[in-house]
C-alpha positions, 0 to 999 in steps of 0.5 A: 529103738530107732523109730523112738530115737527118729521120733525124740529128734523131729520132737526136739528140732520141732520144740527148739524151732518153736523157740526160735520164732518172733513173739509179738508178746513183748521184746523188740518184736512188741507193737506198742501204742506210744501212749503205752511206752508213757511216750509224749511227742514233742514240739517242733523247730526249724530254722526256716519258717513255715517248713517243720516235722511232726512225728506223727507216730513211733512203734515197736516193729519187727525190725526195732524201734520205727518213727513216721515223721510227717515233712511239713512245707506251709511256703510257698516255696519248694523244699529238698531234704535227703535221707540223713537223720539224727537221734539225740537224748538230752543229757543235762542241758545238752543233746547227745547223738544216740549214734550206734554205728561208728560210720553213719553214711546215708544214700545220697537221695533228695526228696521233695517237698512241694509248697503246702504239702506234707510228705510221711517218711518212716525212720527204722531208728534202731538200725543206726541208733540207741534209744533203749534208755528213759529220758527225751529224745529227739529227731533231727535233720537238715533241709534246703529251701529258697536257696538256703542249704542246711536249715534245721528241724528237729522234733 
């Protein structure tokens, strides 16, 4: 009687540890193609001419909701941004932030970006924001170039 009770238990914690594991079928855990999300990237803004982001990709991986932004720098001038982001929906005529975390603090770090280069960083989106909803979105951030602080992009 005790080996069918030994075998019935490593049966039970074999089948709810099964359960436990990431699926890659769909959830948060789902990679998907953004032409399958119906995903269409947008254009792109920026209060300094010649320095822009461009999503180059955006994907469901193990950690939530990912964007790789390519920092686009046609001057001849060298640029700084910094490790802040935000992500705000368009409501009406208006975009509101996605926010999901009541303190959003970002390392102070400062990333350069050299005249005519462009540099790929990647946004874990869903740590920090609510994407969940249908509707238009955006990326947003700030940079410094030719000393003028808070110049503006947005895709």
């Amino acid at each position: 009687m005790k080996k069918i009770i030994a075998i019935l238990l490593v049966i039970i914690m074999t089948l709810s540890m099964a359960a436990c594991q990431p699926s890659n079928t769909g959830g948060l855990n789902a990679k998907i193609d953004p032409d399958e999300m119906g995903m269409e990237m947008g254009g792109t803004h920026s209060d300094y001419d010649g320095v822009s982001v461009q999503i180059s990709n955006a994907f469901w991986g193990d950690d939530g909701f990912v964007l790789e932004v390519d920092w686009i720098n046609k001057t001849l001038k060298e640029g700084i941004f910094g490790a802040s982001y935000i992500i705000e929906r368009k409501e009406g005529e208006e975009w509101v932030s996605c926010q999901t975390v009541d303190d959003l603090t970002f390392i102070a770090l400062a990333y350069v970006l050299s005249p005519l280069q462009t540099r790929e960083e990647t946004y874990h989106v869903s740590r920090m924001f609510d994407v969940s909803k249908a509707g238009t979105y955006r990326f947003r951030s700030d940079f410094s170039i030719d000393d003028k602080n808070n110049q503006t992009v947005w895709a």
